[in-house]
N, CA, C and O atoms as a GROMACS GRO file, in nm:
protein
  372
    1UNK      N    1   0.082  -0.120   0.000
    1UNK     CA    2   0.000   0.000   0.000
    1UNK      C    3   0.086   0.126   0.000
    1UNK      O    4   0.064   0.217  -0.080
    2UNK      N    5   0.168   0.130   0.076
    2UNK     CA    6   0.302   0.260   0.076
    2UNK      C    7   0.348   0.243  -0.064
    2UNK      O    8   0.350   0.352  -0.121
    3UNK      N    9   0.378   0.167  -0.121
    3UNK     CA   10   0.451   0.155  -0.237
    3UNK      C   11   0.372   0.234  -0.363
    3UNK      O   12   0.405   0.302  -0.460
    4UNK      N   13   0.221   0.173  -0.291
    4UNK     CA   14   0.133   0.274  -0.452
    4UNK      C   15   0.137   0.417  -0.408
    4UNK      O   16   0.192   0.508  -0.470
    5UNK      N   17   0.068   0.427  -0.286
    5UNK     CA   18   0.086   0.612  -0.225
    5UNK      C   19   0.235   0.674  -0.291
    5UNK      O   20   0.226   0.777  -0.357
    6UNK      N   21   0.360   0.613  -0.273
    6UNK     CA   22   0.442   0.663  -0.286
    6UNK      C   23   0.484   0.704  -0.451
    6UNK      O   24   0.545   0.806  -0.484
    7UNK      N   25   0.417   0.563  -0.573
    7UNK     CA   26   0.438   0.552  -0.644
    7UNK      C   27   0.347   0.700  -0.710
    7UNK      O   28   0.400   0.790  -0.773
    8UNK      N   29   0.205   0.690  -0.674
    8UNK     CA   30   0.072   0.785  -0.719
    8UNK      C   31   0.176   0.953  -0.699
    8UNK      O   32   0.155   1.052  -0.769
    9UNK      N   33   0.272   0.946  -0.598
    9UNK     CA   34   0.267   1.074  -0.492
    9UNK      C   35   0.396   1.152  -0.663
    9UNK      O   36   0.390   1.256  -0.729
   10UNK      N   37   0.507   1.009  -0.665
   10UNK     CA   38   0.596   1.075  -0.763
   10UNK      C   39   0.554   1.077  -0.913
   10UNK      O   40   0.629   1.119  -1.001
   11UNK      N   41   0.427   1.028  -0.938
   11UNK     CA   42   0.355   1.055  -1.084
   11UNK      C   43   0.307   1.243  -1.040
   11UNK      O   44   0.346   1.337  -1.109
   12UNK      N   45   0.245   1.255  -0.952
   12UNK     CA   46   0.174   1.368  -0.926
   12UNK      C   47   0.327   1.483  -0.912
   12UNK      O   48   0.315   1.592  -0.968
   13UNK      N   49   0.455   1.454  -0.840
   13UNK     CA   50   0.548   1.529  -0.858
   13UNK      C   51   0.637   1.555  -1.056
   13UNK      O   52   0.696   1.656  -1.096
   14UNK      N   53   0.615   1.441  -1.125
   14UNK     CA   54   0.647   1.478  -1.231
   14UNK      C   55   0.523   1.546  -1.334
   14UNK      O   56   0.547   1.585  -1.449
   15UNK      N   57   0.427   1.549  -1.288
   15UNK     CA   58   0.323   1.619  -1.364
   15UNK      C   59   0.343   1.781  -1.318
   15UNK      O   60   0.340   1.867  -1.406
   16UNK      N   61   0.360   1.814  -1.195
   16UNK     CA   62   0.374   1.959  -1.143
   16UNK      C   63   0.532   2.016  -1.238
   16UNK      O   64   0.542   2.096  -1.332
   17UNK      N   65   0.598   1.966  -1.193
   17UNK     CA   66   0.764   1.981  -1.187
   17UNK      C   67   0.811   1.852  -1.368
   17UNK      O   68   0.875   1.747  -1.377
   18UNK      N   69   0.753   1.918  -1.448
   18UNK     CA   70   0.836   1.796  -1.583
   18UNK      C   71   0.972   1.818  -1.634
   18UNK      O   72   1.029   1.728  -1.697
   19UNK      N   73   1.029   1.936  -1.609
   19UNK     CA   74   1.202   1.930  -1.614
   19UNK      C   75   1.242   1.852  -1.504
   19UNK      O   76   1.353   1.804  -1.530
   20UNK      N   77   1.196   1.811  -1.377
   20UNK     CA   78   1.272   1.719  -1.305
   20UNK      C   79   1.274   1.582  -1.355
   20UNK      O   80   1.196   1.513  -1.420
   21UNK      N   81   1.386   1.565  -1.307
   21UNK     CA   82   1.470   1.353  -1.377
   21UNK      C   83   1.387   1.327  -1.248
   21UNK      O   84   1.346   1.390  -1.150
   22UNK      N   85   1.382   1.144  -1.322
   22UNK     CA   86   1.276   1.076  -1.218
   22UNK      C   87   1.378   1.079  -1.124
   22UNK      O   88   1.329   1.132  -1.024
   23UNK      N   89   1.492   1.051  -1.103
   23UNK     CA   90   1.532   1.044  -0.945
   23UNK      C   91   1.515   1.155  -0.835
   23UNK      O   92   1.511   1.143  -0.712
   24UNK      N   93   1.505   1.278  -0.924
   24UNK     CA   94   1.431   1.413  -0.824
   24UNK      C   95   1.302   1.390  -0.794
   24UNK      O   96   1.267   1.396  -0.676
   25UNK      N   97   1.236   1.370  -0.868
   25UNK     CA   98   1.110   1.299  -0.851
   25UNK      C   99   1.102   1.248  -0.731
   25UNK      O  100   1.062   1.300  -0.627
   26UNK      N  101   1.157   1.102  -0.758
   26UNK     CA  102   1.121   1.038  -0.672
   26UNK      C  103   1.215   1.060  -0.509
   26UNK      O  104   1.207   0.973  -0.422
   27UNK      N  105   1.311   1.207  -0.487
   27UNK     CA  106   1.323   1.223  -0.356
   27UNK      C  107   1.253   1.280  -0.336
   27UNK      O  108   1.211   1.269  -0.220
   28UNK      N  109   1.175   1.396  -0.435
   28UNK     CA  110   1.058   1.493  -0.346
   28UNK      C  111   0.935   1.395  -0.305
   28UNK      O  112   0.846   1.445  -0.235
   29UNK      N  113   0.923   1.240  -0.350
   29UNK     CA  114   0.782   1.218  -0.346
   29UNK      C  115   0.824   1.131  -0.161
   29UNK      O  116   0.752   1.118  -0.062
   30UNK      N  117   0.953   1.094  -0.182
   30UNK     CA  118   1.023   1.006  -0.038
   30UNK      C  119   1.022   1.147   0.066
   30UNK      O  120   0.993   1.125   0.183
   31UNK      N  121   1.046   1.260   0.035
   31UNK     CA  122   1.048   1.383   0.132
   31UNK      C  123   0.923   1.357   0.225
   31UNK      O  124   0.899   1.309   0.336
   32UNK      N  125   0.837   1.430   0.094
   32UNK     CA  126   0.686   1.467   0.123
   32UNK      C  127   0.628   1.306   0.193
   32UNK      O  128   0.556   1.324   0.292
   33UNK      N  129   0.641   1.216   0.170
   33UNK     CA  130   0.582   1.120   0.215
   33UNK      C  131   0.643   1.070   0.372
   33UNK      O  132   0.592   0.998   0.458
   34UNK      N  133   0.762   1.133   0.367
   34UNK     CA  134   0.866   1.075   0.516
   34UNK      C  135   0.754   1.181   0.634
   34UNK      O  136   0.694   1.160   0.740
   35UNK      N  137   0.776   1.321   0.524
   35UNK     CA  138   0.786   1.423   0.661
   35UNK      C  139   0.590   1.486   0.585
   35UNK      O  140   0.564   1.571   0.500
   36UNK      N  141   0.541   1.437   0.629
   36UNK     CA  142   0.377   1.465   0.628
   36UNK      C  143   0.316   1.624   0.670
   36UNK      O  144   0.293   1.711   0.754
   37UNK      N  145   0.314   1.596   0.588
   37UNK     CA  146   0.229   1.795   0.581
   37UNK      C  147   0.305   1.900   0.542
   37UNK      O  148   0.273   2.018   0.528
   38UNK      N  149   0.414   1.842   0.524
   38UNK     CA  150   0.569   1.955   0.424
   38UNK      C  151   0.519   1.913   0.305
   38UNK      O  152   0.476   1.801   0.279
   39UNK      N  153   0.530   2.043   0.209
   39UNK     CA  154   0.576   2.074   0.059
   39UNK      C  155   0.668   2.112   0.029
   39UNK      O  156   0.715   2.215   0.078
   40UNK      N  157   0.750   2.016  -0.095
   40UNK     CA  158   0.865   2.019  -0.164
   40UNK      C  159   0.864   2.057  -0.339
   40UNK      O  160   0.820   1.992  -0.434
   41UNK      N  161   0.938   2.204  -0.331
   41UNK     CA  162   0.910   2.206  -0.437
   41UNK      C  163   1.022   2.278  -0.506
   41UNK      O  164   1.083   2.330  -0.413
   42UNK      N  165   1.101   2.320  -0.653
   42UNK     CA  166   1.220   2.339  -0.693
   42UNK      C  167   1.175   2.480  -0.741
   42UNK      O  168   1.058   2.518  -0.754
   43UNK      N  169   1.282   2.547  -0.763
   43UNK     CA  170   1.306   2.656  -0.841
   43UNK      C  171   1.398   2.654  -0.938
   43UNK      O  172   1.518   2.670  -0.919
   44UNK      N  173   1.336   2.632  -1.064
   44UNK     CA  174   1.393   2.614  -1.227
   44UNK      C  175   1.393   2.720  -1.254
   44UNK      O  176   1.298   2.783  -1.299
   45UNK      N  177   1.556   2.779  -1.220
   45UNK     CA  178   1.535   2.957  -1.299
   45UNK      C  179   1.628   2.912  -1.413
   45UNK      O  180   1.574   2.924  -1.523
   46UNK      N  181   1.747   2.865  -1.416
   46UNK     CA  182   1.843   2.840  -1.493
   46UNK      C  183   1.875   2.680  -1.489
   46UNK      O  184   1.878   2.602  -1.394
   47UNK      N  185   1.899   2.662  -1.630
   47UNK     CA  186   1.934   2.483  -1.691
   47UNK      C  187   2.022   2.436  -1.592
   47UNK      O  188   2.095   2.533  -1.571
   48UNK      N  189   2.058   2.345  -1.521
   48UNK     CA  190   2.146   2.308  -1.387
   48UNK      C  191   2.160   2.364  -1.270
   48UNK      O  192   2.237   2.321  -1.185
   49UNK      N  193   2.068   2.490  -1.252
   49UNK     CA  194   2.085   2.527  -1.118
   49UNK      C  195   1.938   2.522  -1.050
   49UNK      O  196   1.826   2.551  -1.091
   50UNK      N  197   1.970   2.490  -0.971
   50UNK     CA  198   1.816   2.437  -0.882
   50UNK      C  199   1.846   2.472  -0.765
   50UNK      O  200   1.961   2.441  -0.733
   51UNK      N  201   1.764   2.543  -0.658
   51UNK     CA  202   1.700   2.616  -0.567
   51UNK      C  203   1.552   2.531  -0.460
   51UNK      O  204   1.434   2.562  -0.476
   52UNK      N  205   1.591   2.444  -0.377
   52UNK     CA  206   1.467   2.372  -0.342
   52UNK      C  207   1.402   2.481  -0.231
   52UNK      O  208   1.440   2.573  -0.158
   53UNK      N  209   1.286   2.412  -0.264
   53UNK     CA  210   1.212   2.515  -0.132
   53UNK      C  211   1.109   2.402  -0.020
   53UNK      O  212   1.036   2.324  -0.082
   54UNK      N  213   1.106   2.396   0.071
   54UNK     CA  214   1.055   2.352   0.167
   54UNK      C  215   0.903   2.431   0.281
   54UNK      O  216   0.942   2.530   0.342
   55UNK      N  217   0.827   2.413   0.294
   55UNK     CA  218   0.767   2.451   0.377
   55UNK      C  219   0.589   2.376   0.434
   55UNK      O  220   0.498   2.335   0.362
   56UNK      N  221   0.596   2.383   0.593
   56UNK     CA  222   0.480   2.341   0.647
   56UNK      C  223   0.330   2.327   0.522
   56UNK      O  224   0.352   2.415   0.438
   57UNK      N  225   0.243   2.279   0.497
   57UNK     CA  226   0.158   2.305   0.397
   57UNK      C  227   0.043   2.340   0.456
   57UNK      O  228  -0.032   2.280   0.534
   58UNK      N  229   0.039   2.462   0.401
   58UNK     CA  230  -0.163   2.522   0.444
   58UNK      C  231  -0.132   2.603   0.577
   58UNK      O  232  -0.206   2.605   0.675
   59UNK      N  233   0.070   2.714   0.554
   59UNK     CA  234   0.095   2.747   0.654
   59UNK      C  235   0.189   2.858   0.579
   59UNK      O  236   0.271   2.847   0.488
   60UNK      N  237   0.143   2.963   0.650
   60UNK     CA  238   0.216   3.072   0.597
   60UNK      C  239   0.391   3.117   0.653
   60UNK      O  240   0.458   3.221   0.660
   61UNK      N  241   0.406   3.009   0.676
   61UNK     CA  242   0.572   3.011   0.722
   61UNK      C  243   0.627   3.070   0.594
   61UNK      O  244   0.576   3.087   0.484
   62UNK      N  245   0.765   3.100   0.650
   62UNK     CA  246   0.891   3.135   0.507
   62UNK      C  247   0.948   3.020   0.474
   62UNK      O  248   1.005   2.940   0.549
   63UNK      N  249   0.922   3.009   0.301
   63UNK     CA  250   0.961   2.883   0.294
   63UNK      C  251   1.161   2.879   0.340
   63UNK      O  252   1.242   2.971   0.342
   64UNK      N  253   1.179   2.698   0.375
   64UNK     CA  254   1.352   2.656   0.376
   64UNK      C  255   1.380   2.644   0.288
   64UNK      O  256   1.314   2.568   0.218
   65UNK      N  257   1.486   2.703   0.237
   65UNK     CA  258   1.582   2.682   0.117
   65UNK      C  259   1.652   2.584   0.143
   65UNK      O  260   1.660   2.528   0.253
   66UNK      N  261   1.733   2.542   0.000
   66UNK     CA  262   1.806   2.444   0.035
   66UNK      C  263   1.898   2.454  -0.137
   66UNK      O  264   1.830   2.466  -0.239
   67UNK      N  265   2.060   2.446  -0.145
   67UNK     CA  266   2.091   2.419  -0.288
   67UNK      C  267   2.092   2.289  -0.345
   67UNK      O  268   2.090   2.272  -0.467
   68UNK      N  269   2.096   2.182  -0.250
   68UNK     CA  270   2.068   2.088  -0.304
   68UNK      C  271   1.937   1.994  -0.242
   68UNK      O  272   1.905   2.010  -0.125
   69UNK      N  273   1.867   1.899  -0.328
   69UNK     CA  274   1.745   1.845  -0.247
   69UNK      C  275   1.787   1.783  -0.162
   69UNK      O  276   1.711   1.778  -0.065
   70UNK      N  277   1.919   1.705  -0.148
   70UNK     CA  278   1.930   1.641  -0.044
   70UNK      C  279   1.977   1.718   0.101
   70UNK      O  280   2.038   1.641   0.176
   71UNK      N  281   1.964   1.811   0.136
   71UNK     CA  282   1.981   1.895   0.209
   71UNK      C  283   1.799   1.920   0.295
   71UNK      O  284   1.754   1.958   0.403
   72UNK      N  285   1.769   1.890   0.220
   72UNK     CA  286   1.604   1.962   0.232
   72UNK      C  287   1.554   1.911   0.382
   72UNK      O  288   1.547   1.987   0.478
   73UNK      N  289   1.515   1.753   0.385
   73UNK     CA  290   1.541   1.635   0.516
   73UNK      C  291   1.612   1.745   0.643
   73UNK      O  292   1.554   1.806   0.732
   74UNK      N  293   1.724   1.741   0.617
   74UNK     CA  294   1.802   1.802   0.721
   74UNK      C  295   1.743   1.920   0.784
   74UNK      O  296   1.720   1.930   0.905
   75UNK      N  297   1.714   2.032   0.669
   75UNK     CA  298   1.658   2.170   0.714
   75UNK      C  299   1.488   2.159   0.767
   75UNK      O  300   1.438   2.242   0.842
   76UNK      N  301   1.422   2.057   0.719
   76UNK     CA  302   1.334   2.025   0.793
   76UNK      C  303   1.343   1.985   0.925
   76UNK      O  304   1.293   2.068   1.001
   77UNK      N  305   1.406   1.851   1.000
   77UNK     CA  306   1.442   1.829   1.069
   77UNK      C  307   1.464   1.915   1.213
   77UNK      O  308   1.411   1.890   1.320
   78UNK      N  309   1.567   2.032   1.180
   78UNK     CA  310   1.661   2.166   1.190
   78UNK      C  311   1.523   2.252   1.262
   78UNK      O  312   1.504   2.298   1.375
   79UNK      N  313   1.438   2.247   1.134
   79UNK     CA  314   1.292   2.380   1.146
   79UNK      C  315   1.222   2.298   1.302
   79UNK      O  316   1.199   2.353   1.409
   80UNK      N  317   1.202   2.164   1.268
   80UNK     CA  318   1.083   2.117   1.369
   80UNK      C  319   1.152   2.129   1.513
   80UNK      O  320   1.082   2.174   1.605
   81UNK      N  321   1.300   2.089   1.542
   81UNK     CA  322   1.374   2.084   1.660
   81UNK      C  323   1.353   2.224   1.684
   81UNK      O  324   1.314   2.247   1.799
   82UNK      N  325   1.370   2.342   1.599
   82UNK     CA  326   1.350   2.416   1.661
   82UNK      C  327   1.240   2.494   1.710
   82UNK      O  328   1.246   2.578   1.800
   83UNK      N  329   1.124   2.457   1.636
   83UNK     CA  330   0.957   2.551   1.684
   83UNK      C  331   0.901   2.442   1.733
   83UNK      O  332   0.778   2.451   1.721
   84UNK      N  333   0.943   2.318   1.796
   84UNK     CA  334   0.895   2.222   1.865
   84UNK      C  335   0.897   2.247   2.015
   84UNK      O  336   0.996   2.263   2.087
   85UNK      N  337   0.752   2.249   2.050
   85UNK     CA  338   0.725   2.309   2.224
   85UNK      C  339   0.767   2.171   2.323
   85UNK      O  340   0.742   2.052   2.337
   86UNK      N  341   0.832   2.256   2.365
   86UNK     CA  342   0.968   2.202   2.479
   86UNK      C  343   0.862   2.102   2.600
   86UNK      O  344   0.760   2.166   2.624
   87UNK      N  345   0.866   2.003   2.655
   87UNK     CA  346   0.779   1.943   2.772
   87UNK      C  347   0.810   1.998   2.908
   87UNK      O  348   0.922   2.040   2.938
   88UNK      N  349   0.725   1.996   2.977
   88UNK     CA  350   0.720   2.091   3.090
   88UNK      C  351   0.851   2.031   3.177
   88UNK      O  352   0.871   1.912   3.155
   89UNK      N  353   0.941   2.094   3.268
   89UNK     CA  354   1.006   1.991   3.337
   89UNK      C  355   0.972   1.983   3.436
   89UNK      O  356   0.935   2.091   3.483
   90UNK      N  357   0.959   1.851   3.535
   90UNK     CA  358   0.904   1.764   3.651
   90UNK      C  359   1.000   1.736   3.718
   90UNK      O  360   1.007   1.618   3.755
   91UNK      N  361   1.110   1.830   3.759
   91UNK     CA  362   1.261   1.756   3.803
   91UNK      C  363   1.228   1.790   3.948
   91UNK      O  364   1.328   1.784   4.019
   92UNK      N  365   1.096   1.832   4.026
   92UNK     CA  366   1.035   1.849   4.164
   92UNK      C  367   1.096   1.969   4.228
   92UNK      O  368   1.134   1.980   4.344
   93UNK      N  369   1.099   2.068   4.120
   93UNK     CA  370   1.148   2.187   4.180
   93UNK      C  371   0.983   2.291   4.174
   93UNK      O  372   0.981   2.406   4.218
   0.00000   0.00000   0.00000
């Protein structure tokens, strides 16, 4: 069942994005599917240079940059550690 979601997810990334090679493809469709409710998406200004952009979806954050996609994971990661609400501490003080 993951395998079709994932498969459906990188047909739907090469229909948006058709200058991307299936292997870009298929990390934005492994991104978006790892990290749930992030959008991954490129900036094609110039032939070989690519610009990824990252951000929460259906959220007016600034999107994360990134120069390469494989970077993207990380700066997500990076974003959640950091606007992730801390647990109360119970150390009986």
């Amino acid at each position: 069942m993951a395998h079709l979601v994932l498969l459906r997810k990188r047909e739907q990334v090469k229909t948006l994005y058709p200058k991307l090679s299936a292997v870009e493809c298929r990390i934005v469709a492994e991104i978006e599917q790892r990290y749930r409710f992030w959008e991954v998406w490129p900036h094609l200004d110039y032939p070989q240079i690519h610009v990824w952009y990252a951000k929460r979806a259906c959220t007016p954050m600034r999107p994360l940059t990134a120069g390469m996609i494989g970077d993207i994971p990380g700066e997500i990661v990076n974003w959640i550690n950091d606007h992730s609400s801390q647990p109360p501490s119970w150390d009986g003080a």
